[in-house]
C-alpha positions as CSV (number, residue, x, y, z in Angstrom):
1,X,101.6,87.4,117.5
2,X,105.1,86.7,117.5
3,X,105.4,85.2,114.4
4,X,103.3,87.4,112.8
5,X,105.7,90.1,113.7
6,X,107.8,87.6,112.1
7,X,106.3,87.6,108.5
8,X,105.5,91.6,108.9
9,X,109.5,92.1,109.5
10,X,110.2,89.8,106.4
11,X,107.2,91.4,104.2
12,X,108.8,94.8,105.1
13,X,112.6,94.0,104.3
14,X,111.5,92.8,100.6
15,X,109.2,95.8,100.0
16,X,112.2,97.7,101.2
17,X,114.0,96.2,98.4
18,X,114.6,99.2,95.8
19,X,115.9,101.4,98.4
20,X,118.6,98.9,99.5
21,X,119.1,98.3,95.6
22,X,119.8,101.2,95.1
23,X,121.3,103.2,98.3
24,X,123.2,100.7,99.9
25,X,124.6,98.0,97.2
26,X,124.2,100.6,94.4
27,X,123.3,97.4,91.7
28,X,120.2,95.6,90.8
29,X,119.3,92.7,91.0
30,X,119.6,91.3,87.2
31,X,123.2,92.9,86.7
32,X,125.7,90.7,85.9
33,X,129.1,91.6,87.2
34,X,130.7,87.6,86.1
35,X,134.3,89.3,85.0
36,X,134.2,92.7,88.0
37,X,136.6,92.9,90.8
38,X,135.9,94.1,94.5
39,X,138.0,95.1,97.2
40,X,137.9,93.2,100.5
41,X,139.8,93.7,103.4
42,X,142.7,95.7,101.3
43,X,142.6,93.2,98.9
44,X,141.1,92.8,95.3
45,X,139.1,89.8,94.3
46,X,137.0,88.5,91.6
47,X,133.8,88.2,91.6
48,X,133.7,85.1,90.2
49,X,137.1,83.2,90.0
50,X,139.0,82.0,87.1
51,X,136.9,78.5,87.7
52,X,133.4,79.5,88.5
53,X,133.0,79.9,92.3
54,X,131.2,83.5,93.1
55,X,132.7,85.4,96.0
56,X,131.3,84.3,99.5
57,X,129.3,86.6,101.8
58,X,131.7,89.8,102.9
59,X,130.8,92.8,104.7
60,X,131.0,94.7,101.2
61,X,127.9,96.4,101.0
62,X,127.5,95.2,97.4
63,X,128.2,91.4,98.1
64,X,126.9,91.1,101.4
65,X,125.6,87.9,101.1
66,X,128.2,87.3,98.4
67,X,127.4,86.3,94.5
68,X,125.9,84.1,92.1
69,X,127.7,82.2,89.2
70,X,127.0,85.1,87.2
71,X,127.6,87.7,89.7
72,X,125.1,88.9,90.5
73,X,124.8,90.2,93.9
74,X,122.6,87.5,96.6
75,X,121.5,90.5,98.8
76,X,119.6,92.2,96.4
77,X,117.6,89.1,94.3
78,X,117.1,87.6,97.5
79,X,114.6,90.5,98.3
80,X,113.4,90.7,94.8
81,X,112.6,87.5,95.3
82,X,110.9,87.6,97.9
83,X,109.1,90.8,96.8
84,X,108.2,88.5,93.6
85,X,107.0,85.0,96.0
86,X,105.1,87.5,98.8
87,X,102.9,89.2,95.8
88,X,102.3,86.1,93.9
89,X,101.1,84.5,97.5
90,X,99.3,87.5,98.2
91,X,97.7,87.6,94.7
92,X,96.7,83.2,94.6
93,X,95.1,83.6,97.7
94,X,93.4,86.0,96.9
95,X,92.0,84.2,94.0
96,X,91.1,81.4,95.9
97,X,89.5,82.9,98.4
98,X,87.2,84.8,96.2
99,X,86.5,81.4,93.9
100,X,86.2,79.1,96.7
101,X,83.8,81.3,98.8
102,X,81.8,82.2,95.7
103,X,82.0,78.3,94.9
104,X,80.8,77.2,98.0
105,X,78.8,79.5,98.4
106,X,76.3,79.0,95.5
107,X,77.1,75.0,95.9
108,X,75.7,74.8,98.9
109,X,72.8,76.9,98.9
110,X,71.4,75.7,95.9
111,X,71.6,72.2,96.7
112,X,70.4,69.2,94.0
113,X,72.2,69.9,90.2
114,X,74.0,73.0,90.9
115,X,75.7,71.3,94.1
116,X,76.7,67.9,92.2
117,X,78.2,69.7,89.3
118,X,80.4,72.3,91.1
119,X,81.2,69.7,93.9
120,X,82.3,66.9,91.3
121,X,84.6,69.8,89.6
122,X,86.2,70.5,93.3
123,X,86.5,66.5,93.6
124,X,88.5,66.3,90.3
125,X,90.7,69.1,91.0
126,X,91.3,67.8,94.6
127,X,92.3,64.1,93.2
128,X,95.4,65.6,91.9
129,X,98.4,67.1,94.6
130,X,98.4,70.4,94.4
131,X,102.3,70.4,93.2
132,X,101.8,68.1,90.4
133,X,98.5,70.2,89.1
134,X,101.2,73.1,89.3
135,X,103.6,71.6,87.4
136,X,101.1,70.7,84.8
137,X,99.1,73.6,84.1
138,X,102.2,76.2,84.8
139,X,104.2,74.4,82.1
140,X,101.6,74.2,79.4
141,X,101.0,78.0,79.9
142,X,104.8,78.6,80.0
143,X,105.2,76.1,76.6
144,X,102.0,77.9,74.7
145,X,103.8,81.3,75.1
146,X,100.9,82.5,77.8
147,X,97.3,83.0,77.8
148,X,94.6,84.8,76.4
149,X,90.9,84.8,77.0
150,X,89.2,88.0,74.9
151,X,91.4,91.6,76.3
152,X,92.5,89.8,79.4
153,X,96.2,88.4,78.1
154,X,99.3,87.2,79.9
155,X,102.4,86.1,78.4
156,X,104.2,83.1,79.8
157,X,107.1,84.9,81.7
158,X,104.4,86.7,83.5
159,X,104.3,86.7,88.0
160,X,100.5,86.6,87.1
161,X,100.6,83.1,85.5
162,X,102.3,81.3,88.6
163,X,99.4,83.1,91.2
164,X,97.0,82.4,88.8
165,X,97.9,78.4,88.7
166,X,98.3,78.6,92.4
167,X,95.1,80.6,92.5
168,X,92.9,77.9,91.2
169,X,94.4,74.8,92.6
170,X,93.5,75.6,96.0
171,X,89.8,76.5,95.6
172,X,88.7,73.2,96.9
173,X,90.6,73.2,99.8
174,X,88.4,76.9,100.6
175,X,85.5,75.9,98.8
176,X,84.5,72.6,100.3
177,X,84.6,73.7,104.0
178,X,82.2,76.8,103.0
179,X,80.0,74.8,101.8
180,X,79.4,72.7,104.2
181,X,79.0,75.6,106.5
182,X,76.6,76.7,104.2
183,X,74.2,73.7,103.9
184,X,74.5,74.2,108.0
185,X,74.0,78.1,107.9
186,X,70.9,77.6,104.8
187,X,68.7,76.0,107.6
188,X,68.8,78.3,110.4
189,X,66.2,80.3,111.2
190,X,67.2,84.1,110.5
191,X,67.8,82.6,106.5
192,X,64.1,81.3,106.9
193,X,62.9,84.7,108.1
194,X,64.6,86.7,105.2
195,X,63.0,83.9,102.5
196,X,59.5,84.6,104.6
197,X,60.4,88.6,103.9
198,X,60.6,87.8,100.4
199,X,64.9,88.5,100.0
200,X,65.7,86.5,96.7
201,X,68.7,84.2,96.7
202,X,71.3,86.5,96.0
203,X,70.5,89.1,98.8
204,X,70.2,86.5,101.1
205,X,73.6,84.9,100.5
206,X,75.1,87.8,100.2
207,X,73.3,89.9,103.1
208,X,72.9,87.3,105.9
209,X,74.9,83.7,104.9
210,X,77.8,85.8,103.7
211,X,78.6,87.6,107.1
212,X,78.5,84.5,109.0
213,X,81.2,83.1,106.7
214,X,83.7,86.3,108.3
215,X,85.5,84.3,110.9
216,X,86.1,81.4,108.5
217,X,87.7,83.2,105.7
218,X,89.8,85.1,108.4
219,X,90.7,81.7,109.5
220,X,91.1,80.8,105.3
221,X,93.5,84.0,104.5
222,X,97.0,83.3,106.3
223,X,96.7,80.2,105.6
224,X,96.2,80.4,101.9
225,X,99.1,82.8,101.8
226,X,101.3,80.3,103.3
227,X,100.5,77.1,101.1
228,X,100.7,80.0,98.1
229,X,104.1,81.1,98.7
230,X,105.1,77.6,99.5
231,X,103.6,76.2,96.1
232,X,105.1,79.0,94.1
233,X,108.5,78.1,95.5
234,X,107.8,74.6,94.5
235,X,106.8,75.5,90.8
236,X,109.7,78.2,90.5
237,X,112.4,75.3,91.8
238,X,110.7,72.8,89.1
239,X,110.5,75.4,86.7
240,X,106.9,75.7,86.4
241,X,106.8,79.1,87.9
242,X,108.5,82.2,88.1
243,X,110.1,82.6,84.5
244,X,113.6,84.1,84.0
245,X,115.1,87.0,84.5
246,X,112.7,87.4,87.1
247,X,113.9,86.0,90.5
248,X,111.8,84.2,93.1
249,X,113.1,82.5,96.2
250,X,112.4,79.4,94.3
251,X,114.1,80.2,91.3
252,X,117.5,81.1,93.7
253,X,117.4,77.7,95.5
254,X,117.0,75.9,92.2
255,X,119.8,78.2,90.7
256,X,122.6,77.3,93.3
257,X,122.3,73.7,93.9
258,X,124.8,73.3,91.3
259,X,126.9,75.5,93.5
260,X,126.1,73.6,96.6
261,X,129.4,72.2,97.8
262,X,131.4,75.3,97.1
263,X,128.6,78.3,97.6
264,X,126.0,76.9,100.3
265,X,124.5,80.7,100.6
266,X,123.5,80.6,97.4
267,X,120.6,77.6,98.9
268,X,120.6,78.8,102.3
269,X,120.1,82.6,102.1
270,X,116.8,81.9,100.0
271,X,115.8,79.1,101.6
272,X,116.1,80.6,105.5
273,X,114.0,83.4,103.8
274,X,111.3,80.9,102.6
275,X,110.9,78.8,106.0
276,X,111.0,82.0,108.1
277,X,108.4,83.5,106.0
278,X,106.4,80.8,105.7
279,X,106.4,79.5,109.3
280,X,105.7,82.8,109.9
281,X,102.6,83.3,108.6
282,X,101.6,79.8,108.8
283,X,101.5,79.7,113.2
284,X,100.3,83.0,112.8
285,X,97.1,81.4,111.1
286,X,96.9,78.5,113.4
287,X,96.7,81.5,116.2
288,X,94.1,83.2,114.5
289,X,92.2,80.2,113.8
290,X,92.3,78.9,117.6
291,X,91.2,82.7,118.5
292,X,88.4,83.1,116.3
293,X,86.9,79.3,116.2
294,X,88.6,76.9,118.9
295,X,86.8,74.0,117.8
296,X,87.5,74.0,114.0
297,X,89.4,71.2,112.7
298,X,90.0,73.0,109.4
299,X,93.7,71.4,108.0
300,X,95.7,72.8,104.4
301,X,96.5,69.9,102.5
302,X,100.2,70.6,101.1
């Protein structure tokens, strides 16, 4: 519970972005300020020096956590970005839950053809790690300009594009434990009573297999978040994700290793926000799992 209070504290800072955008630093977060001044402690300094170093972290409202190489203010971007990573991990798991327990489902109560041919498509998406089936797909959607099936179309630059690659390369990791649960749950006696009633298929997965799936995609949800968020920081640092001007905490860390040596905030500020949000959220799901099924062995492959 603790760390979930944890996550819920960082989930609320980020939404509370705009406001502290806009009443406390008065700036957002894609304005460049490379060549401004600010006073600190009586005295005027740049925002970025002569030779490229951004201000450190002051007690400026503006530059609280100090600036970027094009100074732009840490503060703010760092809760965009986090805004941006928490809705893309919110959205992927989302999309994998839905996939994998609509996947599993049907998988394993059909059984024989159905079963080999949605099982063998979780296999091949499961041979390759998850970051590297990122990288691939999230760049050839970045390179082709976006994507466009009929009405539905998103350009390349798009948050949807990173939670939609995310999204879909962790359906196995759902889909394959609920279906085993449902070749287990197909068999028992109440499914046998509803076939002996006459319920077709699709009533009875969704009216008595479905609800006995609850605690297990409980169980799925934080967890899915977590490895979501994670990924997406991955593909943002690789470049395979979150597309400038948009800022993820990703995108920051990748943006100020240059700057490593001579502005460590610029790695650390995102990255603290990354671990403490994940870790968050992550024991928070190990609670929930050993609350709501103590003897599941269910594991997230990262």
């Amino acid at each position: 519970m603790a760390f979930g209070g944890l996550f819920l504290l960082v989930l609320l800072l980020c939404l509370l972005a705009p406001v502290y955008s806009r009443y406390v630093a008065h700036i957002g977060p894609n304005t460049n300020d490379i060549t401004g001044t600010v006073r600190v402690g009586g005295r005027v300094e740049d925002v970025v020096s002569p030779i490229g170093i951004p201000i450190g972290p002051t007690w400026h409202t503006r530059f609280l956590l100090g600036a970027d190489q094009n100074g732009r203010t840490v503060a703010v971007r760092l809760l965009y970005g986090g805004r941006t990573s928490l809705e893309i991990g919110f959205i992927a798991a989302a999309i994998t839950i839905v996939l994998g327990v609509a996947f599993g489902l049907v998988a394993g109560y059909y059984r024989g053809a159905v079963d080999s041919v949605l099982t063998r498509f979780m296999d091949l998406i499961w041979a390759y790690p998850a970051v590297l089936l990122g990288v691939a797909i999230g760049t050839s959607i970045a390179v082709g300009g976006g994507i466009g099936i009929g009405p539905f179309q998103l350009r390349g630059n798009s948050i949807l594009v990173p939670a939609l690659v995310i999204g879909l390369v962790y359906v196995p990791y759902v889909a394959k434990p609920i279906r085993g649960q449902v070749l287990s749950l197909r068999e028992q006696e109440f499914v046998q009573a509803a076939r002996c009633l006459g319920c077709g298929s699709l009533r009875i997965m969704l009216s008595e297999i479905l609800p006995n799936l609850t605690s297990t995609i409980l169980v799925f949800v934080p967890l899915m978040v977590a490895g979501a968020i994670l990924l997406e920081a991955s593909l943002s640092f690789l470049g395979a994700g979150v597309q400038p001007p948009n800022a993820s905490w990703g995108t920051m860390i990748q943006g100020g290793l240059p700057l490593l040596t001579t502005s460590p905030q610029l790695v650390l500020a995102p990255g603290i926000a990354l671990v403490l949000a994940v870790l968050g959220i992550n024991v928070f799901g190990e609670g929930v799992r050993d609350a709501l099924d103590p003897r599941s062995q269910i594991r997230v492959g990262r």
